[in-house]
C-alpha angles and dihedrals in degrees: 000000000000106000115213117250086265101064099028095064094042079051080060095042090053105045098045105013092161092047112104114272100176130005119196122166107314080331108116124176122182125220086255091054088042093046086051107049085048093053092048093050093039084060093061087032084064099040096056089055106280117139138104111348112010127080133245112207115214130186116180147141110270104260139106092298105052083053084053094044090049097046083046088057096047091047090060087060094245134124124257120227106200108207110189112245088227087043101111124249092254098060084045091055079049107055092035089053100040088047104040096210118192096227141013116211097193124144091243105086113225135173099215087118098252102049106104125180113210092247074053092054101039105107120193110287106272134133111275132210114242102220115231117253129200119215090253093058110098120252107181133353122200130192126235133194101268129210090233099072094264124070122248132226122236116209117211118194120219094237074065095037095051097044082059089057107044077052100052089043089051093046097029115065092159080072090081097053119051120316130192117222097185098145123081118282090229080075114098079211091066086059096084098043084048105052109012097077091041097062091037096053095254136135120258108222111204106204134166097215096178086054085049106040080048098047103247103119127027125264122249117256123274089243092065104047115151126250101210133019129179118208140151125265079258096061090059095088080047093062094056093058095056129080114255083258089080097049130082132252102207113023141013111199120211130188141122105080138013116305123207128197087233089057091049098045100093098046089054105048085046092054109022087168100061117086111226116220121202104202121182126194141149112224073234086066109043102267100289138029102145134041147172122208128208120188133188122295089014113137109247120196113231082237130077118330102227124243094228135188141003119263115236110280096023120100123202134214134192099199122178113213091294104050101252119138101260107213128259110300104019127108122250143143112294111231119183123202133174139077098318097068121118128243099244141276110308108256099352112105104169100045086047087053094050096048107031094057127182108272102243092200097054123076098199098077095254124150145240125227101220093221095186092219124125121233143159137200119248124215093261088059092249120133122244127202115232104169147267131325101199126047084260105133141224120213118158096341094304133115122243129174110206082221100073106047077041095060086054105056089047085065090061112095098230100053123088089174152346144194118197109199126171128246138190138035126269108341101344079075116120143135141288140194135206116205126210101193120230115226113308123024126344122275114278101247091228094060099038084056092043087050086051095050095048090070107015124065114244103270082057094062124106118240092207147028116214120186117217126175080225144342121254122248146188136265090255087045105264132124114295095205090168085069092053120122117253109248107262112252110232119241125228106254126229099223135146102261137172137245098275099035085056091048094038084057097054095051083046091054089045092056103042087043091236126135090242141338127205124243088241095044108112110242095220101040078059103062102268119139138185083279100054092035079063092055089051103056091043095046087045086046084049079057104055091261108118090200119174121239094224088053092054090047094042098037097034092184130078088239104055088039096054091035085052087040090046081158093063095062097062088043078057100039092052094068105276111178128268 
């Protein structure tokens, strides 16, 4: 029997109490600690209302107490909802909002009646009672970027979240040794690298790979290298910047976004030992129903890595337009059924009914989830992922719906209309927008990124602003993104230029692989990423120049990063090695 996330990680807790729950830093919390400051929140957490059915917000650093806030929150028998520390405030107001939930942990203090800081939450040290859940109760709802302009919050239920786990125990064994979780919780990615050690008796390593990768914080030592990691296609260029240290020893787990040999090459050949696991997964679907797995030695095409084959207790279906099997080898719309699926989409009724259909082929009543993804069955009877149905996109493993970026832009006043698309291959990928002007003169860039970012969290912004008179259209009336212009490829400027804008261009120009780059060319207009702006600042900080990561993404020009970082040029000017 499959045992729901409560008991199976006090199962944990009992069988091995002294064994390492959570490792951050030089911070180091048994299963017994962790087992403790949960309790002690969890105590609080129950007597303000959590428990079975309703849902507990929290919003906190990575680190050992956001794991324990969100065990505490789970041992109530509510549902978490993750809210990403770099998400704005407005997208905060939104969720909390959309989702009611009956209390926030968060670290900013508020007396608004449901805001709780976690000195606020600690309750004296006693035993405390786990409540009992059902597998109908929710255990976690994410939000995902939504078509209507707002994003929409996917409730997972723990029958759906503990068949995951038992899934990820029976498949991972690297669970049980040490596993990173370094992306944001409100990542259904982060799912796996949460919970997955802690019901396996493993140790959770909390690790900021972009501050190490960039050289801004320290490396953990060799002797406590992981032993799985999960990560998208896009962190792959990531990996390469980091010290073995970083890097598991059993399994690499790869999802979020379509995965190619050629991408995976150089990991391989870097690591033979190490088994690759494409895992593929809608949020709508707990994480992970499908995977493919590649071992050592295994021979691996330059093309796509297929998506495989259906997890136990999931069942998989290749549907054309009218929801009819295509045979072996044709393309058709991907539907998952079976006990993983999630209960719907919070509050909204009519989106959850059109995308959550009655399985024809049960007789039971279950459901479908309608992915919208395209997919065909290979000869070996393995799944691979073609691409999308619908105009839903894919950046660095996350969802975005145009429509929704779309919808903010529109609320800015000198825009009349707009169109995002995305651009780019792996992790060049990012978004574009093309700009329709209101009455007068076009939108300043800079405001019209700043408007974005003041609702939006930083993958949703655009990467570029491109004015158009219109945008084409189709014969019936729809958008014509085929017609649309290519994005202009900035030229490097002659310009006169010191000492450290010369030398900050040139570092620019190494790390997105170009011949030069002018100091008013925009980083990411010009093809950089998370990946390559953490090139940048290492190979900066190799160079004497201590730049910050935030200031490349925000500024996104030599200039304004030099002009926001006014302490690198005399570092520069004094002589810093090339």
């Amino acid at each position: 029997m499959t045992l729901a996330l409560p008991d199976a990680f006090l199962d944990q807790a009992t069988r091995a109490p002294d064994a390492d729950a959570v490792v951050h830093g030089d911070r180091v919390w048994t299963y017994r600690e962790l087992e403790l400051r949960a309790g002690r929140i969890a105590r609080t957490l129950a007597a303000r209302g959590a428990g079975p059915g309703t849902l507990v917000a929290v919003r906190l650093a990575p680190g050992p107490e956001l794991v324990a806030a969100l065990l505490a929150v789970v041992l109530t028998g509510a549902g978490y909802v993750p809210l990403a520390d770099d998400d704005p405030q407005y997208r905060d107001r939104h969720i909390l909002g959309d989702c009611a939930a009956e209390l926030l942990l968060t670290e900013r203090p508020s007396d608004d009646g449901r805001t709780l800081t976690l000195d606020e939450a600690l309750a004296p040290a006693s035993p405390f009672d786990t409540a009992p859940v059902r597998a109908g109760d929710p255990a976690y709802v994410i939000y995902t970027s939504g078509s209507s302009g707002r994003p929409k919050g996917v409730l997972v239920e723990h029958g759906a979240l503990g068949a995951y786990l038992a899934q990820a125990r029976a498949r991972y064994d690297g669970l049980a040794g040490r596993t990173v979780l370094h992306s944001s919780v409100s990542f259904d990615m982060a799912v796996t690298s949460l919970w997955g050690p802690l019901v396996s008796g493993g140790a959770l390593h909390v690790l900021d790979l972009k501050a190490i990768a960039s050289g801004e914080q320290p490396p953990p030592a060799a002797t406590e290298r992981p032993t799985f990691l999960k990560v998208t296609p896009s962190h792959l260029p990531l990996l390469s910047l980091l010290p073995d240290s970083c890097l598991p020893t059993r399994q690499l787990v790869i999802g979020g976004e379509a995965l190619t040999g050629s991408a995976l090459g150089h990991w391989r050949a870097a690591h033979p030992d190490v088994t690759v696991v494409n895992e593929y997964g809608p949020t709508e679907a707990t994480v992970g129903c499908c995977a493919y797995v590649v071992r050592p030695g295994d021979a691996v095409d330059p093309g796509a890595v297929p998506i495989g084959q259906a997890f136990a207790g999931t069942r998989l279906y290749v549907l054309d337009a009218e929801g009819k099997p295509v045979n072996a080898g044709d393309t058709g719309e991907l539907h998952i059924a079976g006990r993983q699926l999630a209960r719907g989409y919070l509050g909204r009724a009519e989106l959850t009914d059109e995308r959550f259909v009655p399985d024809p082929f049960a007789a039971d009543g279950s459901r479908m989830y309608r992915t919208g993804d395209l997919v065909r069955e290979r000869p070996d009877g393995n799944l691979e992922y073609l691409g999308r149905a619908d105009e839903q996109l894919k950046v660095s493993g996350y969802r975005i719906e145009p429509g929704e970026v779309e919808a903010v832009l529109r609320g800015h006043a000198g825009v009349r209309d707009c169109a995002v698309v995305a651009v780019g291959e792996a992790d060049a990928r990012r978004l574009v927008t093309y700009v329709v002007p209101g009455p007068g003169s076009p939108p300043d860039v800079a405001a019209l990124a700043r408007h974005a970012a003041e609702a939006l969290p930083p993958y949703m912004v655009p990467v570029a602003f491109i004015a158009v008179p219109e945008l084409p259209l189709t014969s019936n009336g729809k958008l014509d993104r085929a017609a649309l212009p290519e994005p202009p490829v900035e030229d490097a400027e002659s310009d006169d230029r010191s000492l450290a804008e010369t030398l900050l261009c040139e570092l620019m120009a190494q790390a997105l692989g170009v011949p030069e780059i002018g100091a008013d060319a925009d980083f990411l207009a010009s093809g950089g990423s998370s990946i390559t702006a953490l090139k940048l600042v290492a190979g900066a900080r190799r160079a004497g120049i201590r730049l910050e990561l935030t200031a490349v993404l925000r500024e996104r020009t030599v200039r304004r990063i030099l002009a926001a970082q006014p302490d690198a040029a005399p570092i520069i000017a004094e002589g810093a090695p090339k």
